[in-house]
N, C-alpha and C positions, 0 to 999 in steps of 0.2 A: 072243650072244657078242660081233659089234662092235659094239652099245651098251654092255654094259660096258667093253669096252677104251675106246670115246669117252668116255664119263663118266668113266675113270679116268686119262687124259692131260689134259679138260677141268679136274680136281679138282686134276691136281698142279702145271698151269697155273697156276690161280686161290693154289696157295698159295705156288707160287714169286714170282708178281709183288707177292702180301702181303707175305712176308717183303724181298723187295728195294725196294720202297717204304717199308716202314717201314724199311726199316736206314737208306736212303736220306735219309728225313726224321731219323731218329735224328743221324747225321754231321751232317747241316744245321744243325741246332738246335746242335750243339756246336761248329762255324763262326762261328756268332751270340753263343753264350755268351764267345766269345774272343772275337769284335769289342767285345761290351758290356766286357767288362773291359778290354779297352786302351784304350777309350772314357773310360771310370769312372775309371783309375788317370789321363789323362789331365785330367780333369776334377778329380778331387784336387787335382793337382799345381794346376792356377792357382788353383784354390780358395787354396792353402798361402800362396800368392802377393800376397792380397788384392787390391782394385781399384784399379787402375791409370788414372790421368789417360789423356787420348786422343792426347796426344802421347807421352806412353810406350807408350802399345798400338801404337799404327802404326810405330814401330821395332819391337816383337817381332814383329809379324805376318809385316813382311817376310821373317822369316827360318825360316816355317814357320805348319803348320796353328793356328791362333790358338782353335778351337771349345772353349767356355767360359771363355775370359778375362773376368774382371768389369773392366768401366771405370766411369768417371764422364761423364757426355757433357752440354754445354751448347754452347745453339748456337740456330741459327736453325730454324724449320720452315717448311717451305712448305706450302700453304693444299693443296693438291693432293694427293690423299689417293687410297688403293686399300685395298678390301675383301676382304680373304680369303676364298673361299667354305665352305661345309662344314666349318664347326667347329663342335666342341660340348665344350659344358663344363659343367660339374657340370648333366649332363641335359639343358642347353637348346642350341640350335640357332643358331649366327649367324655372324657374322664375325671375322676379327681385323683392325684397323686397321692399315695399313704406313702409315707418314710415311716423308718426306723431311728430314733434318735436315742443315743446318753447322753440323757442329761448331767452338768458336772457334779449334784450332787446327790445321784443315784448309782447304784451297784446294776439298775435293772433297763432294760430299754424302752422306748414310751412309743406307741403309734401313732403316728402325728400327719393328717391332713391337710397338704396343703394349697390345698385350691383346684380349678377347676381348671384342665387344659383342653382345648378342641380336638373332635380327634380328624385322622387324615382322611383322605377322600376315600381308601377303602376298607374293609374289614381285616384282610392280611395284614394292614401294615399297623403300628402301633406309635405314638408319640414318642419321641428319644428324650429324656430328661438330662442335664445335666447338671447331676447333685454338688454342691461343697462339701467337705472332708469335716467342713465343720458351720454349724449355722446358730443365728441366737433370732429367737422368735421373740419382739417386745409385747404381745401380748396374745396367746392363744388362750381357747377354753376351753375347759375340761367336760369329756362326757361322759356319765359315768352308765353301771347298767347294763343291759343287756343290749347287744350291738348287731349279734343276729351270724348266719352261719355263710360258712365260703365257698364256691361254686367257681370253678377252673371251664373254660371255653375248654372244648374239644378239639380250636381250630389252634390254640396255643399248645406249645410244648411246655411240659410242666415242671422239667428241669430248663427252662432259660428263663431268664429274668430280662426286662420286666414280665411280672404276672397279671395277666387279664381276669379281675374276680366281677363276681356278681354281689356277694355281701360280705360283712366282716365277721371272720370268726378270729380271736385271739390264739385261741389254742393252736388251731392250724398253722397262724403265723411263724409263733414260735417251734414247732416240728419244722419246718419248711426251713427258719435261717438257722434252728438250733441257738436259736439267744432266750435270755430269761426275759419275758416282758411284763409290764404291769398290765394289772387285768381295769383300764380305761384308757383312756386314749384323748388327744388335744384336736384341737382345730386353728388354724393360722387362723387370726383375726387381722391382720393386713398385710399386704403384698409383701414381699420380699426380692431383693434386687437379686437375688441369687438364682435362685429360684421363678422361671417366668409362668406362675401360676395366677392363677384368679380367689382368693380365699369367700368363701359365698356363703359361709354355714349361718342358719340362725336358728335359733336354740328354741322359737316355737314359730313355725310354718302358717298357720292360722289363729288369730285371735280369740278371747272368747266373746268377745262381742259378735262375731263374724257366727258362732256356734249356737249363738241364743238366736241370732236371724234365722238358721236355717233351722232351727226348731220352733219358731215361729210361722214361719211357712210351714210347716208338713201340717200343726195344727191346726192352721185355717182350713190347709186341702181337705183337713178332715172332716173340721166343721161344714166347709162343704159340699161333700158327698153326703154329708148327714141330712142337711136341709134341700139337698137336692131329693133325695131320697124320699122324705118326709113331705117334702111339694108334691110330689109324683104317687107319693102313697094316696094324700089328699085327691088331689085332681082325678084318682081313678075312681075314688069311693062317691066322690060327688057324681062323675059321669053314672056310676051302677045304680045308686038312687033314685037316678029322675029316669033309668029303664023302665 
């Protein structure tokens, strides 16, 4: 008798924390789906806008989140370069190149990504880039925001360049070359012949239609543990009945 009673408080447990999890992931996924689309409608609008010179972007920015503004960018690069770790693109494994660029009509330096390189057969060795002294990007976007912090390999030395990082911190950047940089940063939106990079950024990763799907599944999972649950509640109370 208190086995069954355990196994049937155990059972209503396990389905109550089902259903409250997947409801739980359900709301989530539609949090997300309304982030992607104020994202999306965001990203229209500069879209609408076309590419903007880099002295016209640095006046809109100031006046708010700037994340998918296409500019035009020519300027200086600096030879001093950092590797993005863990990317992968169409299958292969490598890095993405950040430079340092002046633009011609900034005093400050801009972080600019520009694509995706594979890396070599082993961990030691690193991709060798060979930078231009000067580059004009026809059409990068801007990201603006929070970018996230920087992490040095242990197997790199931290004075040679290039730098092997794991995320982007600005601040760190700027100690490291001692240049004044702005606090967002660009993404190469097409190749460049100088440069043998791959440019792959896209400014929202999943749809929100893709986000309403998987919030629709979790709801069903829930609904059926619910009505499994409630079949099974039934079918025991019929069997004890006709005891």
């Amino acid at each position: 008798m208190f086995t069954g009673k355990l196994s049937a408080i155990l059972w209503t447990g396990l389905v109550i924390l089902t259903i409250t999890v997947c409801t739980r992931l359900g709301f989530w996924q539609l949090e997300r789906a309304e982030q992607k689309q104020q994202r999306q409608q965001m990203l229209d609008s500069w879209s609408e806008r076309g590419v903007l010179d880099f002295a016209q972007a640095l006046r809109v920015i100031q006046d708010g989140d700037a994340t998918g503004m296409q500019v035009v960018i020519t300027g200086e690069v600096s030879p001093q370069y950092w590797l993005l770790d863990n990317q992968v693109y169409q299958g292969k494994v490598g890095y993405d190149v950040l430079v340092l660029m002046l633009p011609d009509a900034s005093n400050r330096w801009l972080l600019v990504n520009l694509g995706f390189v594979p890396a070599p057969l082993t961990r030691n060795e690193l991709p060798i880039i060979n930078l231009p002294s000067e580059i004009t990007l026809p059409r990068a976007l801007i990201k603006d925001g929070e970018l996230g912090g920087i992490t040095l390999k242990d197997d790199i030395q931290q004075d040679a360049w290039p730098k092997r990082i794991q995320q982007i911190d600005l601040h760190s950047m700027a100690q490291q070359t001692r240049k004044p940089i702005h606090p967002f940063m660009a993404y190469a939106g097409l190749p460049n012949s100088s440069v043998n990079a791959q440019p792959h950024y896209q400014g929202v990763t999943m749809s929100a239609q893709k986000h309403n799907a998987y919030a629709l599944q979790w709801f069903l999972i829930a609904l059926a543990a619910l009505i499994i649950a409630l079949s099974a509640y039934w079918r025991a109370r019929r069997t004890h009945e006709k005891q």
